[in-house]
N, C-alpha and C positions, 0 to 999 in steps of 0.2 A: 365524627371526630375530625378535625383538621388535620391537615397535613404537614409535619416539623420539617426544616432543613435544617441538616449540620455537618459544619467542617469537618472535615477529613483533619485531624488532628494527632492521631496516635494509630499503633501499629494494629490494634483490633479493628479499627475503622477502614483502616487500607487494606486491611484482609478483606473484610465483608466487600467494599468497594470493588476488589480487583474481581473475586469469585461470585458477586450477584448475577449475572451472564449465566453460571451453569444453571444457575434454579429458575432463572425467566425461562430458558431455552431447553430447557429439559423436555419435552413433548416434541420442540421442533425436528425433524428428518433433516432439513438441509443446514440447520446450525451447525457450524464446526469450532470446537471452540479456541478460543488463543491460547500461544503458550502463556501462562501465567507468569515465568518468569522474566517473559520478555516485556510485558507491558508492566507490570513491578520495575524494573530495570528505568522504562521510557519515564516513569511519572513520579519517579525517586531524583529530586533534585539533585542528590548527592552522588549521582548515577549517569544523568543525562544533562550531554554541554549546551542543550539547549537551552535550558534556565540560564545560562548566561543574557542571553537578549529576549528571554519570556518571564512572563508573570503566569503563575498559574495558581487555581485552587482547585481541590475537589470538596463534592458533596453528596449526601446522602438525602434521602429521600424516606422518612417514617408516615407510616397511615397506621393508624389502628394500633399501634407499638410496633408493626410489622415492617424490615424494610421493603422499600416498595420501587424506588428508582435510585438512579442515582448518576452523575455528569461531571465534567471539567471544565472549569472558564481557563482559556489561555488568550492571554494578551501576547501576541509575537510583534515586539519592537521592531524587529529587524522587517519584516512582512511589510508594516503599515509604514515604512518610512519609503522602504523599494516601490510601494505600488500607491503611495500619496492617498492612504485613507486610516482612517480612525475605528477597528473591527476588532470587538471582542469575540473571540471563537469558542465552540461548545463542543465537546468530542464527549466521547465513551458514554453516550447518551442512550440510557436501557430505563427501560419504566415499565410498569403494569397498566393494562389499558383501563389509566382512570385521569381524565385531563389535569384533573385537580393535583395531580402527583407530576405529571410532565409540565403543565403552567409554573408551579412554587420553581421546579426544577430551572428552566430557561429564565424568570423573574431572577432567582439567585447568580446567574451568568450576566443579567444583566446589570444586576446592581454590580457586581466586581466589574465590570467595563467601566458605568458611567462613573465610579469611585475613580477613573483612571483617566477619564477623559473621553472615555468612547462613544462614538455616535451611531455604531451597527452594532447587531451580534448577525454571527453568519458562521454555520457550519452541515454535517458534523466533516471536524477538521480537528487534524492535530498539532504538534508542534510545528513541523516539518512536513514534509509531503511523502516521507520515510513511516508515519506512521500511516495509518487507516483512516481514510477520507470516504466521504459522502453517504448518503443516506442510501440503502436498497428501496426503489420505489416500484421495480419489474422486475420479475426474474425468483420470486419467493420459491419456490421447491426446486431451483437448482440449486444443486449443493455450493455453500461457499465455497471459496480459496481462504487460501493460507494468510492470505496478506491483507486481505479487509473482509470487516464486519458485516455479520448479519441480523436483520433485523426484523423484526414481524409487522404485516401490512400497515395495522393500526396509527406506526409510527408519522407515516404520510398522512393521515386523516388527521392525526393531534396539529400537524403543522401547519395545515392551510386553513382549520380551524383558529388559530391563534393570528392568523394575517400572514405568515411566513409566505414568501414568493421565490421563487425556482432564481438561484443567482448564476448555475454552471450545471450540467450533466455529464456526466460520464458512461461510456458505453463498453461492456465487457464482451466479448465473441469468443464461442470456442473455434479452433481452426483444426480439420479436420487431416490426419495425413491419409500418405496414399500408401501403398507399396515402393513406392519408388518415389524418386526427388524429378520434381514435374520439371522438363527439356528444360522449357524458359531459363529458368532459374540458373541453371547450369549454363546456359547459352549465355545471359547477359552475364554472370559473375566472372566468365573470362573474358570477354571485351570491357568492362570497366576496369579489372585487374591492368592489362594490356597495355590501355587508355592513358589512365592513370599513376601508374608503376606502385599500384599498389601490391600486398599479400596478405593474407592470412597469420594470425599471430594467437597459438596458443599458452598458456601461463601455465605454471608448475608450483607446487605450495612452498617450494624452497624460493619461488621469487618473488612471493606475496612477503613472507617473509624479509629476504633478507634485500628485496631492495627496492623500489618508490613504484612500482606499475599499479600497486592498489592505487596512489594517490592521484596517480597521472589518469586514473580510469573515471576516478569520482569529481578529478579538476575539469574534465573531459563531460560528467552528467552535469555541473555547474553550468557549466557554457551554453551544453546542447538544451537543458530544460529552464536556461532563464527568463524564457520567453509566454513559459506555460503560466496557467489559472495561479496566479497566488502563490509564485514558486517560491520557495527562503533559502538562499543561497547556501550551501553547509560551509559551515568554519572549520577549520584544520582541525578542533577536536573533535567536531561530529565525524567530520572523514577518519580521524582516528577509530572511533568507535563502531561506524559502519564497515572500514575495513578490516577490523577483528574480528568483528559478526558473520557476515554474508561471506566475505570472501576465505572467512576460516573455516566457513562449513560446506559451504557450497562446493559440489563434486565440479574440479576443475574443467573435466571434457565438455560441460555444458557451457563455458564462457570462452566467449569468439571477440578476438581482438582484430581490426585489420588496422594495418600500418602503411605508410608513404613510405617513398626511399630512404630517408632521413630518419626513420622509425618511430615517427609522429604518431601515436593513434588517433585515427582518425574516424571511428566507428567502434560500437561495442554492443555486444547481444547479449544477454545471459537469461537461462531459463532452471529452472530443477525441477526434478519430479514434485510430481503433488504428496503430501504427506497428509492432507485434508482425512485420509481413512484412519491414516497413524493415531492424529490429533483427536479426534469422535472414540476410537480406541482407551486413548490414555486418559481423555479428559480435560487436556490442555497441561497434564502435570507429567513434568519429568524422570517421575518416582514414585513406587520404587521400579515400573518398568516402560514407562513412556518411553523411557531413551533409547529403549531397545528396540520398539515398533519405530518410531522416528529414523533410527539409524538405517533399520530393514530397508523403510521407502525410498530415501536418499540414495544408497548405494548396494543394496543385494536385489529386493523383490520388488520390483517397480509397480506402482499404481498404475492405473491404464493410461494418466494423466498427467501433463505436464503443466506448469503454470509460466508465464511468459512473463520474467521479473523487469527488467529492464533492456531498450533498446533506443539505443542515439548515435544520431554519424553528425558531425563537426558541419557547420550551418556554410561554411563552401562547397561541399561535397552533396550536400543534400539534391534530390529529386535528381542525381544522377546514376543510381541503379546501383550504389555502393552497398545498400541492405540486404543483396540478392549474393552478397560475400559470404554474410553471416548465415543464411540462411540456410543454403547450398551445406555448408559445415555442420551448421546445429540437424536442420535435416537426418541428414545420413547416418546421426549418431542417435537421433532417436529413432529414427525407424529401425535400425540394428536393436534398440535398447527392445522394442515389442512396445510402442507408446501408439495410442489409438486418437487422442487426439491433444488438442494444447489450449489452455484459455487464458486468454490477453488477462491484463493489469486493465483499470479502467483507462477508457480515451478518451480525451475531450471530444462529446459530441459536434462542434464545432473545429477540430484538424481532420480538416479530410486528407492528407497527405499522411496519416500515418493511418485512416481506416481504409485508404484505397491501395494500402503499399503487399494485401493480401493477393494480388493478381488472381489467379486462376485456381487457387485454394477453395474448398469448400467451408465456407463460414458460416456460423450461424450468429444472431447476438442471440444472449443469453440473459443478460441481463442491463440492468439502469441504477443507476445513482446520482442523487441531489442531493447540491449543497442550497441552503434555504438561505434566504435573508432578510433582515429586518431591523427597521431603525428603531434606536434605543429613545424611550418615549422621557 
């Protein structure tokens, strides 16, 4: 029997869409799975500012009457105009290993591109570089993170069979601590302090709240990551939406601000516990007691683990040993917390300045991700 695609059109089909993930992954150990309400949220136009400068559709995937895959074509305006190309992108890309179910799949991504004018499709990628990018292609029985996807081997064999070529990788390391916050670190973060007239700047929820340092932290990642893979600038409503997210949940003592005289920030660190066990726990559902395992991992019973969310220092300051501020800080307060070790956000395989910024840390990678790419025939 042939394989149907069809629009995500009504609220039964965005259910099956958002929850197909539990029942491909149900066997896997190291799938951990998303919160459901957070990617509900992201792919709800009426939700997320990013459909202001994207086009998106979803689609399912039937074999047999069964679903069987299913994806998202997003066209980002904003992307192809900053980086002078024409790419429709494919994210939340889960299928059963049958080509015929991931071909109809990437063909329907493509016909919404070329309907638009596009002459690539190239992912998996999301709206934003805030959701979940690249494909796992190394790394299959380490357990996910919180913040991107996982996916079973197969996926990499569908892709190089169809002509897909490696466009950017990403590389995840866990870093290991010690007992103690290694000399260096300590040595260099006061002679740059010193140097510089810089300090240390911790936040409080009454000042996320009631006054502009979320905006001034996320005007601060604009800057610092304009330069990265395919960045899209966020606009004052996604910084809205990001700083009511992350910065209203996230346990403040994990975010390290450092400031100039003038109280410029000029770097910024932030990490939180891993909740990867909470998430495998609840299911990726909030109810009726996800929230309660979630909340544990955040701020009572620490996982062994920590995830390393975002870090950028202001592109004067760079490769002057400003990162050894935050670290020295973030440091000390996980090793107090009982944290065994911490695993990076992907890196571009090609910034050696932020894989070599682990000095005398024991690293390990753990894992790889690709984003694939191919011209629209």
């Amino acid at each position: 029997m042939s394989v149907t695609i069809s629009r995500v059109q009504n609220r039964k089909a965005f259910k099956e869409f958002l929850t197909f993930p539990l029942k491909l992954y149900k066997d896997m150990p190291a799938f951990v799975p998303p919160l459901i309400f957070d990617d509900r949220d992201t792919l709800d136009p009426r939700k997320n500012p990013a459909y202001e400068f994207c086009d998106a559709a979803m689609y399912l995937a039937y074999k047999d009457g069964r679903l069987a895959g299913r994806v998202a074509a997003i066209v980002n305006r904003k992307a192809n105009e900053a980086w002078n190309h024409a790419e429709v992108r494919f994210g939340w890309f889960d299928f059963i290993d049958d080509r015929e179910v991931s071909a109809a799949l990437l063909n329907a991504v493509g016909e919404f591109g070329k309907e638009r004018g596009m002459t690539a499709i190239v992912g998996p990628l999301g709206f934003t570089d805030f959701d979940p990018e690249g494909m796992l292609v190394e790394g299959y029985d380490c357990l996910s993170s919180m913040a991107l996807h996982h996916n079973w081997p197969y996926y990499k064999e569908h892709m190089e069979a169809f002509g897909y070529e490696k466009d950017v990788d990403w590389l995840e390391y866990k870093i290991y601590l010690s007992d103690k916050i290694p000399e260096k670190y300590v040595r260099v973060a006061k002679i740059v302090e010193d140097r510089y007239g810089l300090r240390l700047r911790k936040v409080t929820k009454r000042e996320v709240r009631k006054t502009d340092i979320g905006y001034r932290i996320f005007d601060l990642i604009n800057e610092t990551y304009a330069g990265l893979y395919d960045f899209t600038v966020l606009s004052k409503k996604l910084i809205d939406k990001y700083v009511g997210f992350y910065l209203g949940v996230i346990d403040l003592q994990f975010v390290s601000l450092v400031e100039d005289k003038d109280h410029n920030i000029v770097a910024f660190g932030i990490v939180m516990p891993s909740i990867t066990r909470a998430l495998k726990k609840c299911n990726g559902r909030l109810f009726p007691f996800g929230w309660y395992y979630i909340l544990r991992s955040m701020y009572w019973k620490y996982e062994e683990n920590f995830e390393m969310l975002l870090i950028g220092v202001k592109p004067e300051y760079q490769k002057k040993g400003v990162n050894s501020i935050i670290f020295v800080d973030l440091m000390q307060r996980l090793i107090k917390g009982g944290f065994k070790y911490g695993e990076s956000n992907g890196e571009l395989e090609t910034n050696m300045d932020i894989r070599s910024q682990w000095g005398e840390a024991e690293v390990e990678q753990c894992k790889r991700r690709r984003v694939y790419k191919k011209a629209i025939d």
